[in-house]
Each structure stands twice: as C-alpha cells, then as structure tokens.
C-alpha distance (Angstrom), angle and dihedral (degrees) to the residues before:
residue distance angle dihedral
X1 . . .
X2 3.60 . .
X3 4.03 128.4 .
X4 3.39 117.5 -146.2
X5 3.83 128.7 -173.6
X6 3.27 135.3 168.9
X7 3.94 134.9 -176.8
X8 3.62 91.6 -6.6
X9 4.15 109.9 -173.4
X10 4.24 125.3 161.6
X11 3.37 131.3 176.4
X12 3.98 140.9 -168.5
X13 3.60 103.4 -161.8
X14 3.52 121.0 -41.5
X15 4.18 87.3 -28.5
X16 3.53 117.6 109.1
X17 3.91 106.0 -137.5
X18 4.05 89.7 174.8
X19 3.39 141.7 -17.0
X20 4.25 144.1 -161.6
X21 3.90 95.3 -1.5
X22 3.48 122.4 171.4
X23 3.45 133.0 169.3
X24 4.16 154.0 142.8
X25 3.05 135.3 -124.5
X26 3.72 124.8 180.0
X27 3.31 138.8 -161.7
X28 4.17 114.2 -72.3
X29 3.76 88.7 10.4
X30 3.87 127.7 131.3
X31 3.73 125.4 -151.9
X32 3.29 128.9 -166.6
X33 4.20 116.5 -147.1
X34 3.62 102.7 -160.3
X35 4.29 132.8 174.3
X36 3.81 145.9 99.5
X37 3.89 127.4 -35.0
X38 3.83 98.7 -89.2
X39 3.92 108.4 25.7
X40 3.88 91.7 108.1
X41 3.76 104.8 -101.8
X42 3.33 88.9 149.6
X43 3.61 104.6 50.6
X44 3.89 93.5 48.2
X45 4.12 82.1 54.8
X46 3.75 88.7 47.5
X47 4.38 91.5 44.0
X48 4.24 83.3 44.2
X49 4.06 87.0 59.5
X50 3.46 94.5 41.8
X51 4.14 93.1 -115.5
X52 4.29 90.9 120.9
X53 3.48 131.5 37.9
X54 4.15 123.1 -119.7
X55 3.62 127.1 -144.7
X56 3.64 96.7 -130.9
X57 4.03 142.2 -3.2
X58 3.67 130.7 45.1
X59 3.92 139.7 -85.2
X60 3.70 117.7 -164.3
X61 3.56 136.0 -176.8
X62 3.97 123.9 -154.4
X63 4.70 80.4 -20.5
X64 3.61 88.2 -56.2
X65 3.92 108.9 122.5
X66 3.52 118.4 -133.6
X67 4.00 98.8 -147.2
X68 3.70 87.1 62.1
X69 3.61 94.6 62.6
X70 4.08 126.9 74.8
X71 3.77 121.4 -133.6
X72 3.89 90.3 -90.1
X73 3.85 91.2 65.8
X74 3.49 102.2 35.9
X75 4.02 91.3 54.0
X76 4.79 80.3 43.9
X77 3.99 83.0 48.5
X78 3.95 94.6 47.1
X79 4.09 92.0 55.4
C-alpha cells in the first residue's frame, strides 16, 4: 500500500497544529515522524490513518482518498 498526502494543514481554533505537509510513503517503507512534545506528531499520525479530520489537503491510501470515505470505511480500510 502506498500513503499519499499532500498539503496537509489542521487546526484547533485559531492554533496551527501543522501546516503544507506532503509526503510518500511506499510500500515496505518506514518513516520516522520526529519533533518536540506538542508540535502535533500525533495528530498528523492520527489524520494519516484517517482517525482525525484535517482542515485542508489530502491523504490517500493505495489512490483512494480518505475524505471521501465515512468512518465505517475508513475503520474497513485500516484492517
């Protein structure tokens, strides 16, 4: 499977958590998300699975893009 995303950006508020990430990830690669306590690694991991919602951007998985797909087939797509 590959993970796409492109021009990633969330928000809570009026904070910026992250903005304009892109990336690719292919198939049998590892990736390592790195930074400060705070600077939302965790949310972009939880946007990249499709478990939280972005503000702008896309993530797709295999061309398939994850804003298309409800909660129910995100959570079939995760398995």
């Amino acid at each position: 499977m590959t993970l796409q995303v492109r021009g990633l950006r969330k928000h809570y508020g009026s904070s910026c958590v992250f903005r304009d990430v892109s990336l690719d990830v292919a198939d049998g690669e590892f990736v390592a998300i790195v930074g400060e306590s705070g600077v939302g690694k965790s949310t972009l991991l939880n946007c990249m699975a499709g478990l939280d919602h972005w503000d702008a951007g896309s993530v797709s998985l295999d061309g398939i893009d994850l804003a298309t797909l409800d909660d129910m087939q995100r959570a079939h797509l995760r398995r």
